[in-house]
Z-matrix of the N, CA and C atoms (Angstrom, degrees):
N
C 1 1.470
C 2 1.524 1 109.80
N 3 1.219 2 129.34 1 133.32
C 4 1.371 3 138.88 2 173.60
C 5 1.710 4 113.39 3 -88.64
N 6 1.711 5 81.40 4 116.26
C 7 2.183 6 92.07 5 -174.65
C 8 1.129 7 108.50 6 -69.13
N 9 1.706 8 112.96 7 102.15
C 10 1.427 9 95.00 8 154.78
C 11 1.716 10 103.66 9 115.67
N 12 1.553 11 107.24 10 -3.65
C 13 1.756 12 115.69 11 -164.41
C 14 1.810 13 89.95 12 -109.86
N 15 1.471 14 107.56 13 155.59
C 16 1.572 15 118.99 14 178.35
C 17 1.018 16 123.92 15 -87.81
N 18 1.486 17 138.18 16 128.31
C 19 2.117 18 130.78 17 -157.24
C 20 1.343 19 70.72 18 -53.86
N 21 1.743 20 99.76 19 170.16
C 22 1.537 21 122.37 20 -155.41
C 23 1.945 22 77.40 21 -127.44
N 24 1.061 23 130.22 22 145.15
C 25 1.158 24 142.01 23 142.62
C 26 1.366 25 154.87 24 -24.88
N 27 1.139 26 150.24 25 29.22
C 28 1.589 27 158.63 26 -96.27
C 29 1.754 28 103.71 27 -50.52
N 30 1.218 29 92.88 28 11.55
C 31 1.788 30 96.00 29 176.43
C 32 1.466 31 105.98 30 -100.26
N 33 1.567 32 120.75 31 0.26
C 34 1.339 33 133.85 32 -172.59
C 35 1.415 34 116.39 33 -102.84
N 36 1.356 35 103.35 34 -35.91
C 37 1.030 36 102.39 35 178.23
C 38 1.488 37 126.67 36 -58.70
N 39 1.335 38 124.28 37 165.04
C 40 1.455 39 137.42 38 -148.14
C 41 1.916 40 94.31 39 -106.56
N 42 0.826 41 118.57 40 151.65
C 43 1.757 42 135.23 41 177.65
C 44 1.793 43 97.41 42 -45.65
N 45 0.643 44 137.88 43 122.90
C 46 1.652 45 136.56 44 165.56
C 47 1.279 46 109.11 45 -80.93
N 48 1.451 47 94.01 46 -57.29
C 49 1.850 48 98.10 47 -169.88
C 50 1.569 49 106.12 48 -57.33
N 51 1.424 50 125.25 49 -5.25
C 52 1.192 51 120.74 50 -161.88
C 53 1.747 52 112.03 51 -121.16
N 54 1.561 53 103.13 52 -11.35
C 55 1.575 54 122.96 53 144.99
C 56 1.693 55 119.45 54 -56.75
N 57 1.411 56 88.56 55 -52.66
C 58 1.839 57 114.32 56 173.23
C 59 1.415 58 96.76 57 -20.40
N 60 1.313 59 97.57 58 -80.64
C 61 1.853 60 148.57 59 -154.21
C 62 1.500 61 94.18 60 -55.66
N 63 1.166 62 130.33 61 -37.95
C 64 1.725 63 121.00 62 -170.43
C 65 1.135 64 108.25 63 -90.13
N 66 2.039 65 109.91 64 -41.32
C 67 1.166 66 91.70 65 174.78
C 68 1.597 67 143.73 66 -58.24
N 69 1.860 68 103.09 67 -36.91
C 70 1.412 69 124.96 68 157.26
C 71 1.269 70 120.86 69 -31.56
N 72 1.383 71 115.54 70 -39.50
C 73 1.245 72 121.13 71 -168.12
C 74 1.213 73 141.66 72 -96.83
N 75 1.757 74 94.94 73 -16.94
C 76 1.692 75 112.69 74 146.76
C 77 1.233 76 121.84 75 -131.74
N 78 1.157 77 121.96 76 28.22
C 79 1.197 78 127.99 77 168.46
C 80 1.888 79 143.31 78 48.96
N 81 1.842 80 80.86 79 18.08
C 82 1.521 81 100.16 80 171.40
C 83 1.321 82 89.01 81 176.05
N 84 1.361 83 108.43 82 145.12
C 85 1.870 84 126.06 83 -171.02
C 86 1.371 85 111.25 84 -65.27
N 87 1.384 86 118.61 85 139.21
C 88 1.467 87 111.56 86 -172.80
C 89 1.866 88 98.10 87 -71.76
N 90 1.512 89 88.32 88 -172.39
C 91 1.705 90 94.90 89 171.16
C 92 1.249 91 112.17 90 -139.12
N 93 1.306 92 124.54 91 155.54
C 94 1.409 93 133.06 92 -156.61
C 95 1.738 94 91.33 93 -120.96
N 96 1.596 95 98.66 94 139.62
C 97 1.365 96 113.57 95 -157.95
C 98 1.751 97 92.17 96 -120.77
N 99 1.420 98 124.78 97 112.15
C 100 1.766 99 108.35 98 145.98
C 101 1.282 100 118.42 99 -143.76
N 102 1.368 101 113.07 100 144.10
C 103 0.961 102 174.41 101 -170.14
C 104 1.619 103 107.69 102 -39.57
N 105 0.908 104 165.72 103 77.94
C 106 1.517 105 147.83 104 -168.46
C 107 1.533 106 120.77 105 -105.37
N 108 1.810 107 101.28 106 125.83
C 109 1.397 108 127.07 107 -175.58
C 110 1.682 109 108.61 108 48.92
N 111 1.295 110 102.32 109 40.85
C 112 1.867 111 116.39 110 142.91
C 113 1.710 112 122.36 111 -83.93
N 114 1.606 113 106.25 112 150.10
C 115 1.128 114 99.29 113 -161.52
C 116 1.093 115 153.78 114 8.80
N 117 1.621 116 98.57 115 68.29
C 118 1.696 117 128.06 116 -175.40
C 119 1.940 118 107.06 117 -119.24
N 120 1.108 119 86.68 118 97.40
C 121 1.440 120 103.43 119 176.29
C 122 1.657 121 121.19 120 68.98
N 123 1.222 122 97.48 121 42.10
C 124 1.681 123 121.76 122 176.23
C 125 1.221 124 105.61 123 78.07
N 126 1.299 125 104.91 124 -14.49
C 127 2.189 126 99.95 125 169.60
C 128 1.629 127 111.00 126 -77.44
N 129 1.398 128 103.59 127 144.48
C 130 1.826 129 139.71 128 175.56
C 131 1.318 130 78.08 129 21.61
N 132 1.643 131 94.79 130 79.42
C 133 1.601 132 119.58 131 142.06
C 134 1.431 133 119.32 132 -86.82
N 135 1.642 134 109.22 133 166.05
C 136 1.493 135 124.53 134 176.30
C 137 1.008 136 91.80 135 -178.02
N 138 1.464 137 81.60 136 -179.95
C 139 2.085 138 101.97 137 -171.04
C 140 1.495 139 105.60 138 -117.53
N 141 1.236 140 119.96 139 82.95
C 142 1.335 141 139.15 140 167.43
C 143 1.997 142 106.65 141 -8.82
N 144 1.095 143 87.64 142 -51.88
C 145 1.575 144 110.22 143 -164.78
C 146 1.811 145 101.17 144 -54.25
N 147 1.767 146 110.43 145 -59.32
C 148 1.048 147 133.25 146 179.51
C 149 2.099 148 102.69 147 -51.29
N 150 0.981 149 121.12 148 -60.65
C 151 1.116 150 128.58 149 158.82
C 152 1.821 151 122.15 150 -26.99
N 153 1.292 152 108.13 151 -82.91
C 154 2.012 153 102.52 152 152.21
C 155 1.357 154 130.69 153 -21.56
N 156 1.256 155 113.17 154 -40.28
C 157 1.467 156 134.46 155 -159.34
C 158 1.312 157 68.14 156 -92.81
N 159 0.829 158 127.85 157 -110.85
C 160 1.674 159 118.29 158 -143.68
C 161 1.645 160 144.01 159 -58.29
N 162 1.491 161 88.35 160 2.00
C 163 1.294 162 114.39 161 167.04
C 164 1.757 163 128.49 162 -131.61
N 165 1.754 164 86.77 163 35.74
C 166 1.232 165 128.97 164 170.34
C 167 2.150 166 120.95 165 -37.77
N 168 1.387 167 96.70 166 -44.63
C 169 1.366 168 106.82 167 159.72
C 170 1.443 169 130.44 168 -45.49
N 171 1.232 170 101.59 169 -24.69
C 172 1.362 171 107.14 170 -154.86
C 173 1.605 172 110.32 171 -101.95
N 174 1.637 173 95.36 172 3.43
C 175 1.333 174 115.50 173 -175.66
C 176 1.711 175 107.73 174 52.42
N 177 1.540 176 115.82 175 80.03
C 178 1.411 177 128.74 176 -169.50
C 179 1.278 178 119.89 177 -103.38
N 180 1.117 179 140.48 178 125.17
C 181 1.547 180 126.43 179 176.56
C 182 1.663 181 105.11 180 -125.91
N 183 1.489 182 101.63 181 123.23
C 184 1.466 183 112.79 182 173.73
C 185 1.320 184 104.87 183 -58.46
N 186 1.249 185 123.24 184 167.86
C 187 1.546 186 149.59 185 175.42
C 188 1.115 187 127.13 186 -173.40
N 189 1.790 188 94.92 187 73.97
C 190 1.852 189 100.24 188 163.10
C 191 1.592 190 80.21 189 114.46
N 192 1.710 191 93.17 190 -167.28
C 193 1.403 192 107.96 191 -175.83
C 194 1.920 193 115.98 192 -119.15
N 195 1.659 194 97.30 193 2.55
C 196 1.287 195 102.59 194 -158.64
C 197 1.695 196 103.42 195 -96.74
N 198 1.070 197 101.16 196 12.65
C 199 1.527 198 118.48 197 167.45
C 200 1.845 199 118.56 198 80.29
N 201 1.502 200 93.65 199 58.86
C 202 1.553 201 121.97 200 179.99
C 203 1.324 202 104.91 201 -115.42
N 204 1.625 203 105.91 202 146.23
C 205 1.435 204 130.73 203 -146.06
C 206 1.507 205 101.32 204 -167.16
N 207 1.583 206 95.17 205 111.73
C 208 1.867 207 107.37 206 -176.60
C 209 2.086 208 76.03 207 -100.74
N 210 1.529 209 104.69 208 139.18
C 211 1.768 210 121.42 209 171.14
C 212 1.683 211 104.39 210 -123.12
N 213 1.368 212 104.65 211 116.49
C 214 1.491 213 101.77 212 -177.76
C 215 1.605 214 104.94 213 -123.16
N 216 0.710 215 117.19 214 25.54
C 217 1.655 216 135.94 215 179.62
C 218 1.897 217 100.37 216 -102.14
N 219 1.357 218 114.84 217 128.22
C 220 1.412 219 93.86 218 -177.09
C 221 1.822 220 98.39 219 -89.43
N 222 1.729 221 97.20 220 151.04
C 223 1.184 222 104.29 221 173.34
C 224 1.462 223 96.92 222 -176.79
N 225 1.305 224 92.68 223 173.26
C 226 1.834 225 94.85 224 -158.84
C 227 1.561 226 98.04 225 -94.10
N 228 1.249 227 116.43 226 177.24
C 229 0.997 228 134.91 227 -161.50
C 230 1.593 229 131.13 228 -65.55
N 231 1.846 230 84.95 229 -38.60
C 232 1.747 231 109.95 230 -157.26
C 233 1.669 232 75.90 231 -106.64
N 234 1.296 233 141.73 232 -13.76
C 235 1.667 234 115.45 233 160.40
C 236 1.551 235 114.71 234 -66.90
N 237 1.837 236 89.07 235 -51.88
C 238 1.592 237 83.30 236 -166.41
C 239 1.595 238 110.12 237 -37.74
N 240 1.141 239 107.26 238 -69.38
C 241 1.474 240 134.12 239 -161.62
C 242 1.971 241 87.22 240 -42.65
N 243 1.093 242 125.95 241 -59.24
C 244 1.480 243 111.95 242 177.36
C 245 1.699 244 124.88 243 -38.14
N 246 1.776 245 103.66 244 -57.37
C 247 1.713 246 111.97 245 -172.85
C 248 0.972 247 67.85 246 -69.53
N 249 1.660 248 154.13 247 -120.73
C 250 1.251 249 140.95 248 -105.65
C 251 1.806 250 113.81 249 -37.94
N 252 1.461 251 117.88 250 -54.13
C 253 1.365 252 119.91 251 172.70
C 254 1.548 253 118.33 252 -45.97
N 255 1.311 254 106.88 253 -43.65
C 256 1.562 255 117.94 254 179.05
C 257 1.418 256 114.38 255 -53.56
N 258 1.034 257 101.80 256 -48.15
C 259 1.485 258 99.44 257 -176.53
C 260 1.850 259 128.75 258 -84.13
N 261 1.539 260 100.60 259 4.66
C 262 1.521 261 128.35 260 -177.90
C 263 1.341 262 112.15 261 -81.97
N 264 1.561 263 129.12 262 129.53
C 265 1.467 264 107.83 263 159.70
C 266 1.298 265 139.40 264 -104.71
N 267 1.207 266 100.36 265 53.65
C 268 1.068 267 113.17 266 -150.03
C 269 2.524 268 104.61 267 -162.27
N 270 0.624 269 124.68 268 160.11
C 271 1.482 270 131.05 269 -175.92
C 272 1.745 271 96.13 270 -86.51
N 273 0.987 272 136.28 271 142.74
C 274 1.445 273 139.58 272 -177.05
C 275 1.809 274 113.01 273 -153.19
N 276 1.017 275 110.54 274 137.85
C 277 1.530 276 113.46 275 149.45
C 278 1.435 277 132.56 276 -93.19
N 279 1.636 278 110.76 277 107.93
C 280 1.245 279 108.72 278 -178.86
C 281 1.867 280 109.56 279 -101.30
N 282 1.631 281 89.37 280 146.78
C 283 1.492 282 89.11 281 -171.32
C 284 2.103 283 89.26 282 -125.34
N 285 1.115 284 98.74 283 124.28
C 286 1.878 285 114.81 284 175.77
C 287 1.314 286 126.61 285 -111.19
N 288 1.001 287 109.77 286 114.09
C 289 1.734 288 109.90 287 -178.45
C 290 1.876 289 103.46 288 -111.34
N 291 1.535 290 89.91 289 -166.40
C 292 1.554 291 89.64 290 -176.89
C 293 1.498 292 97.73 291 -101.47
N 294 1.672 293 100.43 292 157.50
C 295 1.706 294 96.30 293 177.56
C 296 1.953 295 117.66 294 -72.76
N 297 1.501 296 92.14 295 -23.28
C 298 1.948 297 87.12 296 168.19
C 299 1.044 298 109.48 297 -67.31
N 300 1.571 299 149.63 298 -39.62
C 301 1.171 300 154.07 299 164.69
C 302 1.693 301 114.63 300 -5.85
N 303 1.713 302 87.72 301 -69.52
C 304 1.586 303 125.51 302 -176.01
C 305 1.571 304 100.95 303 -47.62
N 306 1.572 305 106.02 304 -66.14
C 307 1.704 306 125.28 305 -165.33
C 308 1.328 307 90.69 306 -63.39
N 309 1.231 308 140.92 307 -21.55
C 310 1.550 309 128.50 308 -143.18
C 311 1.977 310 84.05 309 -102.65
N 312 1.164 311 116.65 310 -56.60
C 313 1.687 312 113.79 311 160.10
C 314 1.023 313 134.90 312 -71.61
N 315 1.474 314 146.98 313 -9.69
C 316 1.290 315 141.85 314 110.27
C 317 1.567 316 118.01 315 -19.43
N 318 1.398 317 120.70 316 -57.93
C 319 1.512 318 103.89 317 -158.78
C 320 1.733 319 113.77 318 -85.97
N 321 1.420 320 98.97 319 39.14
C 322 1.700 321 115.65 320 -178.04
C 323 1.217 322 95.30 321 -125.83
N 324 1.227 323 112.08 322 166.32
C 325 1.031 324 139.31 323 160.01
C 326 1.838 325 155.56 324 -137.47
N 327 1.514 326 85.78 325 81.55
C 328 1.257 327 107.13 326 -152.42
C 329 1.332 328 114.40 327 -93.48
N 330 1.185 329 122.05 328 26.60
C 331 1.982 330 117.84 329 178.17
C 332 1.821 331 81.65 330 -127.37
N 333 1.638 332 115.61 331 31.11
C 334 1.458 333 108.21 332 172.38
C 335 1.796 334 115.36 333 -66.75
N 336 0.836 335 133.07 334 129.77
C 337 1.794 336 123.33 335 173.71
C 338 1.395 337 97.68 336 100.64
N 339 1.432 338 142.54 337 2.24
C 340 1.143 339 117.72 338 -115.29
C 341 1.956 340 81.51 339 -122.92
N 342 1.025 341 131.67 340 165.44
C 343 1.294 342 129.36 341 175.43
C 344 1.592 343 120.89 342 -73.46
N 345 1.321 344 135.58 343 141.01
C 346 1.803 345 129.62 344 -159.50
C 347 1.374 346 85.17 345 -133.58
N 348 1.406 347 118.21 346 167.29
C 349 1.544 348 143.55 347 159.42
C 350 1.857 349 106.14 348 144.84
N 351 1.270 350 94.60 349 178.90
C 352 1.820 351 108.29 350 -174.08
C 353 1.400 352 85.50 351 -65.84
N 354 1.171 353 146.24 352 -52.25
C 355 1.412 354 129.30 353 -152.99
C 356 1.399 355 118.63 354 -82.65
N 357 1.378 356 112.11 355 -5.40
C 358 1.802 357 115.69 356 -178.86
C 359 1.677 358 95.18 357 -112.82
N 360 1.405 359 92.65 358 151.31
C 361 1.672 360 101.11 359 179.06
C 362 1.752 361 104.68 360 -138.41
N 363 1.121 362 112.13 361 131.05
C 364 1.428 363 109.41 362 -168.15
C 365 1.663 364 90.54 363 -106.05
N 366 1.590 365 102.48 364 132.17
C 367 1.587 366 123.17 365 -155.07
C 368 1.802 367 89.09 366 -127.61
N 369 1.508 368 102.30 367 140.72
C 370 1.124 369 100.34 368 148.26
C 371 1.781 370 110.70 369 -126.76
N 372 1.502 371 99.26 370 159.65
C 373 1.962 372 96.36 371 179.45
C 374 1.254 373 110.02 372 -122.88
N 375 1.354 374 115.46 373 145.08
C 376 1.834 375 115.13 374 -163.42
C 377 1.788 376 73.57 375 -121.10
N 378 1.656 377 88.91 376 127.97
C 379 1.735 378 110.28 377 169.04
C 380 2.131 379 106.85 378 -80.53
N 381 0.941 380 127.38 379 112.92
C 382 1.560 381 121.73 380 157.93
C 383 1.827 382 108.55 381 -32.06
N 384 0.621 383 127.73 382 -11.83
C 385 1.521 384 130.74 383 -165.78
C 386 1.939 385 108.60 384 177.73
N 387 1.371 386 105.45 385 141.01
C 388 1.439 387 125.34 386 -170.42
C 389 1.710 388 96.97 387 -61.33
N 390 1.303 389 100.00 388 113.51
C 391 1.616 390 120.47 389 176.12
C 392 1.357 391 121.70 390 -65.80
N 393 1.437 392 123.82 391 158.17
C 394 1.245 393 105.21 392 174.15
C 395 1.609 394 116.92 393 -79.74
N 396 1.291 395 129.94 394 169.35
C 397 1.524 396 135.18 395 -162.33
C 398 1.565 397 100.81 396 -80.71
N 399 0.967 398 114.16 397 162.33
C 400 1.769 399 119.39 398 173.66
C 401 1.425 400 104.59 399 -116.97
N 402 1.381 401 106.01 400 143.91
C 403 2.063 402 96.85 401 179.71
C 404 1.110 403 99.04 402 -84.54
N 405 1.114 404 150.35 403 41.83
C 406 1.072 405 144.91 404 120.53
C 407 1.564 406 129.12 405 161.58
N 408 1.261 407 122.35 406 170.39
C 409 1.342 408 131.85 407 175.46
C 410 1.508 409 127.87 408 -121.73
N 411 1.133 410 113.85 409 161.40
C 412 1.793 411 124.49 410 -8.76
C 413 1.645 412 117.43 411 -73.87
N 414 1.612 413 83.00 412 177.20
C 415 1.406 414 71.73 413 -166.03
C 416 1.620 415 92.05 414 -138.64
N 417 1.222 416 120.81 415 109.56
C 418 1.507 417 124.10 416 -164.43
C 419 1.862 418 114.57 417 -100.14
N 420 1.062 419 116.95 418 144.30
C 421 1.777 420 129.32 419 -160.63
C 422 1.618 421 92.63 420 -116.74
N 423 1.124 422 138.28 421 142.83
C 424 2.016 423 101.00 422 -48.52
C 425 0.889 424 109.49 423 -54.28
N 426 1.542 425 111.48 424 170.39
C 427 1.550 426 119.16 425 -172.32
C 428 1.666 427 106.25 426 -88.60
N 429 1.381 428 102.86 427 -6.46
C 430 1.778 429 108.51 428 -173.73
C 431 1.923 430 103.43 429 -106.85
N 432 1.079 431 146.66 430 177.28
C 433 1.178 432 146.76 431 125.12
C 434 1.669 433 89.82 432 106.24
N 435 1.753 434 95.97 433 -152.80
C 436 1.392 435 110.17 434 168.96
C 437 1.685 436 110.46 435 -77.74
N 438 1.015 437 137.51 436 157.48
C 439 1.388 438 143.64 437 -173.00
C 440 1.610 439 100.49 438 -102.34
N 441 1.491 440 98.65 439 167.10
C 442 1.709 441 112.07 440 -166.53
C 443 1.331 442 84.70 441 -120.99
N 444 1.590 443 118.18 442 -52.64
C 445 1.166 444 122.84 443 -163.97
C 446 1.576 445 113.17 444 -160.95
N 447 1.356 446 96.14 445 140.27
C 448 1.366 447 100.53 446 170.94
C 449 1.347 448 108.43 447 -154.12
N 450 1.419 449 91.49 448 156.31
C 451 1.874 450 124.59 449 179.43
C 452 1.294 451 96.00 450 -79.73
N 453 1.458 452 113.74 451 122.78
C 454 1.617 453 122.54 452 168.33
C 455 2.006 454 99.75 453 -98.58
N 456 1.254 455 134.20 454 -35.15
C 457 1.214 456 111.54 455 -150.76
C 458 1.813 457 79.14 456 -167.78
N 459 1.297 458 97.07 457 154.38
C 460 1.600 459 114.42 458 176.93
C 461 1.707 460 108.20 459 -123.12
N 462 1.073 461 170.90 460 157.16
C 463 1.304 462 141.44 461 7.91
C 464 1.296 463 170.05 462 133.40
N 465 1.030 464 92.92 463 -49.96
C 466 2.160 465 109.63 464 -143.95
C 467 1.150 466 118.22 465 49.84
N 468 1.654 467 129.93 466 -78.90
C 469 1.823 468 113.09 467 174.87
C 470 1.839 469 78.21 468 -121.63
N 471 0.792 470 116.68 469 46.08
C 472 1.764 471 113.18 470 131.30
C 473 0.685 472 137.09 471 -137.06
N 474 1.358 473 126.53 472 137.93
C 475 1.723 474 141.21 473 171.48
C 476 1.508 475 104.31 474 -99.90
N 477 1.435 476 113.17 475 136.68
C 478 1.685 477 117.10 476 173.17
C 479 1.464 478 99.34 477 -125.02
N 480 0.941 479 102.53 478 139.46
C 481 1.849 480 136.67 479 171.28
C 482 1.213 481 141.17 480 -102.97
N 483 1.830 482 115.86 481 -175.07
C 484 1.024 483 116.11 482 152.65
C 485 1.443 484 98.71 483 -167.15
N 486 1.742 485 108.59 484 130.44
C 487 1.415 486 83.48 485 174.55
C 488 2.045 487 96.05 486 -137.16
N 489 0.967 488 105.54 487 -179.46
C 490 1.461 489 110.42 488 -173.77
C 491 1.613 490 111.00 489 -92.58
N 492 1.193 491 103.44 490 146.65
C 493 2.025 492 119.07 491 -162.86
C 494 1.622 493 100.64 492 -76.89
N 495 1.066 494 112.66 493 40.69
C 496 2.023 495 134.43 494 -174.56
C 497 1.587 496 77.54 495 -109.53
N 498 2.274 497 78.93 496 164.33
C 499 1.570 498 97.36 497 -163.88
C 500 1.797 499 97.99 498 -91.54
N 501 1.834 500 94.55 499 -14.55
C 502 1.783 501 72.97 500 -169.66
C 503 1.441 502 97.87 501 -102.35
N 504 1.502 503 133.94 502 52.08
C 505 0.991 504 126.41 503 165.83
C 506 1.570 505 110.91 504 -103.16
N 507 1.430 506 125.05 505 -14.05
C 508 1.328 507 161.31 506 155.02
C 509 2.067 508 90.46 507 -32.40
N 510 1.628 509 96.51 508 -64.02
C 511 1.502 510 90.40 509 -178.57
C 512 1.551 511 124.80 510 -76.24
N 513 0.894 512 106.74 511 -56.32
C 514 1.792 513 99.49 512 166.18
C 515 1.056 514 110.31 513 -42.05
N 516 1.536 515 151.61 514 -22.87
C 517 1.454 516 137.10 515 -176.94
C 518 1.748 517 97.56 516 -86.32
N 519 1.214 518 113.51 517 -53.17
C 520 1.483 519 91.90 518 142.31
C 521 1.597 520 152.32 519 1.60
N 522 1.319 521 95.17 520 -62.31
C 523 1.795 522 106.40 521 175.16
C 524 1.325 523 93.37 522 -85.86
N 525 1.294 524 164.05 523 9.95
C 526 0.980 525 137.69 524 -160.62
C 527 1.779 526 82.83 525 -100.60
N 528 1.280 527 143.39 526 -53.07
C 529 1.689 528 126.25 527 -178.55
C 530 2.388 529 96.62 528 -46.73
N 531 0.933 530 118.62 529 -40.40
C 532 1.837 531 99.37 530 177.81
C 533 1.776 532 104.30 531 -77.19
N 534 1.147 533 115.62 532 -32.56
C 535 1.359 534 98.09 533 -174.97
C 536 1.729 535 116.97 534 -71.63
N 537 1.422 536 89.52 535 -16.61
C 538 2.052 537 88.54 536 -178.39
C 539 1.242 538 87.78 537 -116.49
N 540 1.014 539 144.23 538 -47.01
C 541 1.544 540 121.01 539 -178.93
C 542 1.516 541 102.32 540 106.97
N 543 1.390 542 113.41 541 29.44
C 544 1.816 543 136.30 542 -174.24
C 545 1.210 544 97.35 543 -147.10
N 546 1.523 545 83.34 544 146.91
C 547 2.059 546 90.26 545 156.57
C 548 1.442 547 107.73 546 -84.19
N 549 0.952 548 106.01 547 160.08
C 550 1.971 549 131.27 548 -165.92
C 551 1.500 550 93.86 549 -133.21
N 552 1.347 551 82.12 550 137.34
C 553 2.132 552 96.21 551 161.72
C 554 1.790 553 98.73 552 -151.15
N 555 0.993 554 105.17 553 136.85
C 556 1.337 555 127.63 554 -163.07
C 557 1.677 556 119.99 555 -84.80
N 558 0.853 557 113.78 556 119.99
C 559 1.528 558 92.23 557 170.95
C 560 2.533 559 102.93 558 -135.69
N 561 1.187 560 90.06 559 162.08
C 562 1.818 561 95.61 560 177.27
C 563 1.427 562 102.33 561 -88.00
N 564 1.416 563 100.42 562 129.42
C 565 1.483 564 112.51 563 -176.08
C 566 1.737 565 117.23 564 -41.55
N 567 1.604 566 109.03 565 -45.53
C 568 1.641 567 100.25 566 166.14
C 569 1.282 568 111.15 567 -55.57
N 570 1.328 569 153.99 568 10.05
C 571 1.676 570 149.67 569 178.67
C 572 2.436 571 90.81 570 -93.93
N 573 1.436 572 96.34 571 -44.59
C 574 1.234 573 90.16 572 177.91
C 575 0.929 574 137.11 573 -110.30
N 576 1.362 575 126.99 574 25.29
C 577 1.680 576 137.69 575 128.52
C 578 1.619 577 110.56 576 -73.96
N 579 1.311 578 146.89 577 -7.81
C 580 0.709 579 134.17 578 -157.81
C 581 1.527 580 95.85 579 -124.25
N 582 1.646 581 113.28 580 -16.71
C 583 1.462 582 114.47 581 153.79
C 584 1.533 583 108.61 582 -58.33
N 585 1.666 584 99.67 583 -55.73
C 586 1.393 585 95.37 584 179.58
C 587 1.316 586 134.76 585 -64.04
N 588 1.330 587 134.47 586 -10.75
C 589 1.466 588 144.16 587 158.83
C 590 2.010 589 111.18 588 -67.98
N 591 1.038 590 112.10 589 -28.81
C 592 1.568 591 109.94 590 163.78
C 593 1.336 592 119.48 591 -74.48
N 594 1.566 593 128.77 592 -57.32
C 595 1.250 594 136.93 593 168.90
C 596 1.518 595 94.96 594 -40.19
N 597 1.082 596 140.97 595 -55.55
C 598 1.466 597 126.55 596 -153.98
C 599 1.756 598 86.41 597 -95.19
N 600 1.168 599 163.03 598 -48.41
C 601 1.871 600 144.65 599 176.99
C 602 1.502 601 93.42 600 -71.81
N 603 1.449 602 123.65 601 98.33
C 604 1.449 603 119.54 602 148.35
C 605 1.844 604 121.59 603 -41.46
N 606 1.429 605 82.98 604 -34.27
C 607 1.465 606 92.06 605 175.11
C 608 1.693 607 125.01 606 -67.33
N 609 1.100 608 116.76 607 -13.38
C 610 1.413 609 147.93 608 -160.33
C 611 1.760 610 89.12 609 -33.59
């Protein structure tokens, strides 16, 4: 259940028969791989792309440049997380969930009511480990004035947002590893519908 997010509409919901269909088809849910504070401002860059390719077996699909990775090949957790390092040049934190996880917050809809334009970006953050709870939401940075950013709804190791295309909103996403008491890596909600549009085409 998502703390703090609005029931989503049955017009939101995600294809079932087509959840069905992936699972059938490999016979355990892929897992979604990212990446934390890669190619962010020309520091411990790579080519995401180059990475897939070579861990091609594993049936890999890039996503984006910020170092996201849909895995539909079954394999455990503590490998992935190894080839992924192997092939890095660089030291990285990878944080892996399951791909129903992903589909299971995708097929809500929780930035409903919620304010739109070029200057707001609706973020979600995957915790490395289950965060502590917040008494409640939302919960907006600063807590006084106009807001930079705020937490609309939590999760399990997600937190969903919104914060404003300002430089000090950069820092409050920041506090979000002291406010949960996890590391956080960030990704823009179009990165995870578009996870969720692969998980559902096996064919992808």
């Amino acid at each position: 259940m998502i703390v703090g997010a609005q029931r989503a509409p049955p017009t939101a919901k995600l294809d079932i028969a087509n959840r069905a269909l992936l699972v059938e088809n490999k016979g355990i849910m892929a897992l979604v791989v990212f990446l934390r504070g890669v190619n962010v401002g020309g520091h411990r860059t790579f080519r995401p792309s180059l990475v897939a390719n070579e861990l091609k077996d594993l049936d890999i699909v890039n996503v984006g440049a910020a170092g996201t990775f849909v895995v539909r090949k079954q394999v455990s957790q503590a490998k992935l997380r190894t080839e992924i390092l192997r092939q890095l040049p660089f030291k990285a934190e990878v944080v892996i969930c399951k791909g129903d996880d992903v589909l299971d917050l995708a097929s809500g809809n929780p930035f409903a009511g919620q304010p739109t334009g070029p200057k707001i970006v609706r973020f979600v953050s995957i915790l490395a480990k289950r965060g502590q709870p917040l008494l409640s939401t939302p919960l907006s940075l600063p807590s006084g004035g106009e807001w930079s950013l705020k937490i609309l709804a939590t999760k399990d190791r997600f937190i969903l947002g919104l914060y404003r295309r300002e430089m000090r909103a950069i820092r409050y996403l920041g506090q979000l590893d002291k406010i949960f008491g996890a590391r956080a890596t960030t990704r823009n909600w179009n990165t995870i519908t578009a996870i969720a549009r692969i998980l559902q085409n096996p064919e992808w």
